[in-house]
C-alpha positions in Angstrom: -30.9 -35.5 45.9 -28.8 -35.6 49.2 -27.5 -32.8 50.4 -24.0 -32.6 52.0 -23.5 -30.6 55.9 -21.7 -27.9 53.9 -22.4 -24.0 54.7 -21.2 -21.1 53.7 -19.2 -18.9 56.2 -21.3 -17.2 58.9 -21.7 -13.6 58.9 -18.7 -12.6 60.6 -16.9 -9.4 60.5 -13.9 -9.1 58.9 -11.0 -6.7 58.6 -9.9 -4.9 55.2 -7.0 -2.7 54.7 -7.9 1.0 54.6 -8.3 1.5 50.3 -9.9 -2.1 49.4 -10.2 -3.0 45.7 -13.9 -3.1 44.7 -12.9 -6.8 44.7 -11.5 -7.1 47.9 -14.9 -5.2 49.4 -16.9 -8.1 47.4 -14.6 -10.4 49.1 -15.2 -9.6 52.6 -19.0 -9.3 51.4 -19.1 -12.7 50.9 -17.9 -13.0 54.5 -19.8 -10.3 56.3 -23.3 -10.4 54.2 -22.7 -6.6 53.6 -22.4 -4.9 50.6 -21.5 -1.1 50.8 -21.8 0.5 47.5 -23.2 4.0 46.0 -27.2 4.7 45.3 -25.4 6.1 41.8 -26.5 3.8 38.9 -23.0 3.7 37.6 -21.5 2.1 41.0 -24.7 -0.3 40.8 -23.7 -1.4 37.2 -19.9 -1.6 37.9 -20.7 -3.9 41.3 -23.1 -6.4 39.0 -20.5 -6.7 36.0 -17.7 -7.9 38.4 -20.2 -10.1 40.8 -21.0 -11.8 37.6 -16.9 -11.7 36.4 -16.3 -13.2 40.1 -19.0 -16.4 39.7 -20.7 -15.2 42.7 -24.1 -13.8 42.3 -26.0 -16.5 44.0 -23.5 -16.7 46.9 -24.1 -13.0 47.3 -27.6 -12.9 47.2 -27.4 -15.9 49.8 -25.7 -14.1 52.0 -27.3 -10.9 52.3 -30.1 -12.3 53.0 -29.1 -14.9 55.6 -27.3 -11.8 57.4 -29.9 -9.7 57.3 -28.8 -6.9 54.9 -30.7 -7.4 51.2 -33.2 -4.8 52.3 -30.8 -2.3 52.8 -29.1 -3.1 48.9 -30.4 -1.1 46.2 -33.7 -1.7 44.1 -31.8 -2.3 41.0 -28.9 -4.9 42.4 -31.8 -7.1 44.6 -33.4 -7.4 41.4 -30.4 -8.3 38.9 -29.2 -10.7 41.9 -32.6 -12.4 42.4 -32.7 -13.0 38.7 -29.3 -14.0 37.9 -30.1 -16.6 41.2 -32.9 -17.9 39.5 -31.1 -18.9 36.5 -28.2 -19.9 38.8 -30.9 -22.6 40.0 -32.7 -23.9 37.3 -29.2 -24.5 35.3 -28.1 -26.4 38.8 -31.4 -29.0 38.8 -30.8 -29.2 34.7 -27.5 -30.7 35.7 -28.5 -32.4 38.2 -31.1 -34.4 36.1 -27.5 -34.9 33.9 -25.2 -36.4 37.0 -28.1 -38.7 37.1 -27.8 -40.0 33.5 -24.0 -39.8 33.6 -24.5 -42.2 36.9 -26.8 -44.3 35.0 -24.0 -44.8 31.8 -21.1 -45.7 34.2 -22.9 -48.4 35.7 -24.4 -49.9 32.0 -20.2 -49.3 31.5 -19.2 -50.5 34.6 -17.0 -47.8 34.8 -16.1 -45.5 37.9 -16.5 -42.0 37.6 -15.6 -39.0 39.8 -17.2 -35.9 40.2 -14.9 -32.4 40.0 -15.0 -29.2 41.2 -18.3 -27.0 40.7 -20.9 -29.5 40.9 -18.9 -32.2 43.2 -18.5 -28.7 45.8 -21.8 -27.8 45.7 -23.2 -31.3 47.0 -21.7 -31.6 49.6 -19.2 -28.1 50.8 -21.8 -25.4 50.2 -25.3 -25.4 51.7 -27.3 -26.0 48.5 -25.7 -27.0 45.2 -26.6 -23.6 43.2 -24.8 -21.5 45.6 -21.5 -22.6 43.5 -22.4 -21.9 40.1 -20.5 -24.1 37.3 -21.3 -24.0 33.4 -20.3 -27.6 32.6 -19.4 -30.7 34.5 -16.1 -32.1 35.3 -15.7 -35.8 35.6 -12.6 -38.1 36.4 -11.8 -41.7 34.7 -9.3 -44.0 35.6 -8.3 -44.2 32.3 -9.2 -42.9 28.6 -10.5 -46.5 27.7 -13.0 -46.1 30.2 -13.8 -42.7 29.4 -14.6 -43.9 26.2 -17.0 -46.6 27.5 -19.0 -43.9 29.2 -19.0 -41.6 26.4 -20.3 -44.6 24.3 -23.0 -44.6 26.6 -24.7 -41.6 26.8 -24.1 -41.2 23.2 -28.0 -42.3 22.9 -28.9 -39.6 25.4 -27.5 -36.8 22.7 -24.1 -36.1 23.9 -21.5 -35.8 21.4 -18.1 -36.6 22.4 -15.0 -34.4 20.5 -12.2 -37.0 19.1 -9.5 -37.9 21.4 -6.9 -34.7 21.5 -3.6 -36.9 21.5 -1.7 -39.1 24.2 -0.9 -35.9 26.1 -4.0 -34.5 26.1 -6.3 -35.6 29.1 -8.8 -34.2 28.6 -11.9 -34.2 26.7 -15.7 -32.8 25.8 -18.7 -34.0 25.7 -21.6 -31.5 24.7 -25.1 -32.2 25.3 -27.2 -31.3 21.8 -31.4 -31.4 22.1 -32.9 -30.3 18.7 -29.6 -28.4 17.5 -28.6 -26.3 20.8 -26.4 -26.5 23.3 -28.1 -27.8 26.4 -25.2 -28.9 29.0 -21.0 -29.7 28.9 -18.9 -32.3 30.1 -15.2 -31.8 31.2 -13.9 -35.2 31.3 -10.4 -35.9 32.4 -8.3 -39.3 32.0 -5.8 -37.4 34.4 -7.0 -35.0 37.3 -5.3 -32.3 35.7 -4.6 -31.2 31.8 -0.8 -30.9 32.5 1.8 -33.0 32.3 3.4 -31.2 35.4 0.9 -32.1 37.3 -0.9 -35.5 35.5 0.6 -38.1 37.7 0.6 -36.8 41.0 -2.8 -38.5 42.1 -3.7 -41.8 40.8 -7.3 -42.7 40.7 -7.3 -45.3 42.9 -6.0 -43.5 45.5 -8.5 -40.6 45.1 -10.9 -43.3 44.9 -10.5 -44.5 48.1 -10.3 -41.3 49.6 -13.7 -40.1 48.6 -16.7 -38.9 49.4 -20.0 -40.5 48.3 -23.0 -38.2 46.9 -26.7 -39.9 47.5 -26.1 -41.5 43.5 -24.9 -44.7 43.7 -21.4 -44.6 45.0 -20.2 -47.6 43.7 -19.8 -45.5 40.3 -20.1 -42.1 41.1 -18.0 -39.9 44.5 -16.5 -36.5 45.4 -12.7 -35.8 45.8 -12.3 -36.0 50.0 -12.0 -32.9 51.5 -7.9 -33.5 51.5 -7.5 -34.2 48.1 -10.2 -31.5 47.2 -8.2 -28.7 48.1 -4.7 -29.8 47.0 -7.0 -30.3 43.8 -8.2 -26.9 44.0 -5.1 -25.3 44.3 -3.4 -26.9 41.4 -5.8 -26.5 39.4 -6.3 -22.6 40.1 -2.2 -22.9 39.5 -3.2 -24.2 35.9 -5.4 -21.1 35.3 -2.5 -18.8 35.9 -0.6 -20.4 33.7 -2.8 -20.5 31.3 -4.2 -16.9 31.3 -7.5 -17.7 32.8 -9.6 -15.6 34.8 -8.6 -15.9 38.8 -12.4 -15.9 39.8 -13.6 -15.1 43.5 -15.3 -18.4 43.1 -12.5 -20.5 43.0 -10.9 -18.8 46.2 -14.0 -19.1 48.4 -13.8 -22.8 47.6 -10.2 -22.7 48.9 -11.4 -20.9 51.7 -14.5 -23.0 52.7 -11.9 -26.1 52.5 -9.7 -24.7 54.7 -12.4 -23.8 57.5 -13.3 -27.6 57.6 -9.3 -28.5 58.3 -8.6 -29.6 61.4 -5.2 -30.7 63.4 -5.3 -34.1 61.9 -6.7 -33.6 58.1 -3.8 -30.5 58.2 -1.3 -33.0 58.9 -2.2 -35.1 56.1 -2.1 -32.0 53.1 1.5 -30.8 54.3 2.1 -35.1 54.4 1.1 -35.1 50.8 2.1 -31.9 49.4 5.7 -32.2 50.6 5.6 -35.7 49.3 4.6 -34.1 46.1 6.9 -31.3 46.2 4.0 -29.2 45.4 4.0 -27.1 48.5 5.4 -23.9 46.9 2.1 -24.0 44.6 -0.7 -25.5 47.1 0.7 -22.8 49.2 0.4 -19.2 47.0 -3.5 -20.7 47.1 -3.8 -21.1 50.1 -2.5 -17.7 51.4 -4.3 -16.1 48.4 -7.2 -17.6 50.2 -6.6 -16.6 53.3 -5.6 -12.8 52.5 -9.4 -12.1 50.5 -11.3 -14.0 52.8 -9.5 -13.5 56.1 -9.2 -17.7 56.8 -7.8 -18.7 59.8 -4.6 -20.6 59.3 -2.1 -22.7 61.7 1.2 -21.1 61.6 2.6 -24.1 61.6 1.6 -25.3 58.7 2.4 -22.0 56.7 6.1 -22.1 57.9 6.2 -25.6 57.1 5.2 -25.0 53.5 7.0 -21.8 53.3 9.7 -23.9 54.5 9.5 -26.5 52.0 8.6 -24.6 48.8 12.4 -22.7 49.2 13.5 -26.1 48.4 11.3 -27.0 45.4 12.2 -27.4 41.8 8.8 -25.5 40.6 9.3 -21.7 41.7 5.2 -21.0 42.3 6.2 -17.5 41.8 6.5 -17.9 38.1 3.2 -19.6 37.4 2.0 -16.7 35.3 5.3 -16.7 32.9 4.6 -19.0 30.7 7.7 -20.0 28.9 9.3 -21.1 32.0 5.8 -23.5 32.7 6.2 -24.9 29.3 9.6 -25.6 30.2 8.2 -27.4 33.6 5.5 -29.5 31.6 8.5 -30.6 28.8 11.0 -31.3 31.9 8.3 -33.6 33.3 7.4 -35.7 30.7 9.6 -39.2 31.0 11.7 -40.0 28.2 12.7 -38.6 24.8 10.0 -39.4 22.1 7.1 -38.4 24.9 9.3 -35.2 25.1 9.3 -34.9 21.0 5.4 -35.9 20.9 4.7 -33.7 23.2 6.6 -30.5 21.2 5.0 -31.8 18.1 1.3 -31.3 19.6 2.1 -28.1 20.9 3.3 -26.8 17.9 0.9 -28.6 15.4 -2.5 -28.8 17.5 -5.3 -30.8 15.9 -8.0 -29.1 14.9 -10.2 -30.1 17.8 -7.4 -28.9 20.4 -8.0 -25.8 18.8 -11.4 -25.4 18.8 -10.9 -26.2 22.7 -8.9 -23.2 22.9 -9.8 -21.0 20.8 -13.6 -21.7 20.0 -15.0 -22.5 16.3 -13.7 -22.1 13.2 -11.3 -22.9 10.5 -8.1 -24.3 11.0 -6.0 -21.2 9.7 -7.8 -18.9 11.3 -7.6 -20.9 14.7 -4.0 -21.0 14.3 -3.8 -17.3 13.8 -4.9 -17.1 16.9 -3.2 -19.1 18.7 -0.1 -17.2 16.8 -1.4 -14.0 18.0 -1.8 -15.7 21.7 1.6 -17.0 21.9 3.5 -13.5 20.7 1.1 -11.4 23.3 2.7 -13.7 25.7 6.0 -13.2 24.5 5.9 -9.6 25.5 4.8 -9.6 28.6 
């Protein structure tokens, strides 16, 4: 398997303010390769549960040790790190072995496929591919008819494909079953992002063109370019806070690793597109999120640019989290009257597969009670 000229930042130090956040301190570890905690088994507990929240426990581990300070951690967090690295590595060659059958069923489809996020990032933007751990794989397609071609074949391989959600659904998952369990999952998107806000900003041909190949074969399989990567990243990390997901440490050291590998010129080219886009307001609460836990270096330029922009936006990024004023976004984005009306219809009568997405197994009913009890919790905050 090739491996990309990615690294992972050098052990630099790093300023903090004076009363960090246990995550902030993890933050700046992942920077600095130091990790100051208690000898107390209670602050050795509290630091693994949020390393393992955050996504970052092979990352940590990595860095300690390349800057020369796992001896000095404690017995007990060397140990849970090592093991939870272990795992983090034999779940990154397991899907590895998969991006190699998914490769295989584009070209018997003749289909082309783009790799997203975790896995695409950890070929080529991180030194070794389990450093950014992932749980599933995220996969692009020009279009859901194509989609479909590749789901039909790795359907012999034991992946089972969930129906097709709806027209404004674009997304779609594919779960690997071996003698009754769970063995892998596939995130594949018709769209580059499950929103109608935010569905037609990037074609695939243009992303396409743009990208980078892996060491499979790249007429059917690539990576996002480093560009389109990090607008990509910060939408998507704007669909999380929309959507109530967790805002993992992970998904912020991507941002930051993509912006230490910007120079004059590719710079030029994200404030091109984003402002083209009027998507500055939202690329740029990432960006400075970024910047403000992991201390990366940005051109003021470019910050005043998109701070300059943004005020003139019709999406206020500052409302990403209130999510009756996003719905109102994703409705006000959708062209025409009956996509408008099909649209309300599946959000308020979601097939029982959307459900399951959301909410996990089980009945109907009970699925829509909790996506009742969801939608009030939001109401009140």
């Amino acid at each position: 398997m090739w491996r990309g000229i990615g690294t992972i930042t050098g052990c630099d130090a790093l300023t903090t303010v004076s009363t960090p956040t246990l995550r902030q301190r993890l933050a700046t570890s992942l920077v600095t390769g130091q990790l100051l905690l208690g000898d107390d088994d209670a602050s050795i507990a509290q630091w693994l549960d949020l390393i393992q929240e955050e996504g970052v426990q092979a990352l940590l581990e990595k860095q300690l040790r390349t800057c020369g300070h796992w001896d000095a951690q404690p017995q007990a967090l060397r140990d849970a790190l090592s093991k939870n690295t272990r795992a983090a590595l034999v779940r990154s060659m397991l899907q590895e072995q998969q991006l190699h059958q998914i490769v295989d069923a584009a070209r018997q489809a003749d289909v082309r496929v783009m790799l997203l996020k975790g896995n695409a990032l950890g070929l080529w933007l991180y030194a070794d591919p389990y450093l950014r751990e992932t749980s599933d794989i995220d996969l692009l397609f020009a279009s859901k008819e194509e989609l479909g071609r590749v789901v039909a074949a790795l359907a012999p391989l034991h992946y089972v494909a969930e129906p097709d959600a709806g027209a404004y659904s674009y997304e779609r998952k594919c779960i690997l079953q071996v003698n009754g369990s769970k063995r892998g999952e596939l995130d594949m998107h018709s769209r580059l992002l499950n929103a109608p806000l935010y569905a037609e900003l990037l074609d695939f041909d243009t992303l396409w063109q743009a990208a980078i190949p892996l060491g499979f074969d790249a007429a059917y399989m690539r990576a996002l370019g480093v560009e389109h990567a990090l607008v990509h990243a910060c939408l998507n990390r704007a669909l999380n806070i929309q959507n109530a997901e967790p805002d993992q440490l992970k998904l912020l050291f991507d941002i930051h690793l993509l912006m230490a590998r910007m120079d004059a010129q590719a710079w030029a080219a994200i404030v091109a597109l984003v402002t083209h886009k009027r998507i500055c307001g939202v690329c740029l609460r990432s960006i400075e999120d970024a910047a403000t836990m992991f201390g990366t270096k940005l051109p003021p330029s470019v910050i005043a640019t998109l701070q300059r922009n943004a005020a003139t936006e019709p999406l206020d990024a500052r409302r990403l989290q209130d999510w009756r004023y996003m719905q109102w976004q994703n409705f006000k984005a959708l062209p025409g009257v009956m996509p408008k009306l099909r649209w309300v219809w599946m959000r308020l009568f979601p097939s029982h597969t959307q459900l399951q997405t959301l909410y996990g197994d089980g009945h109907r009913l009970g699925l829509m009670g909790r996506r009742l009890t969801r939608l009030v919790s939001r109401q009140s905050h």
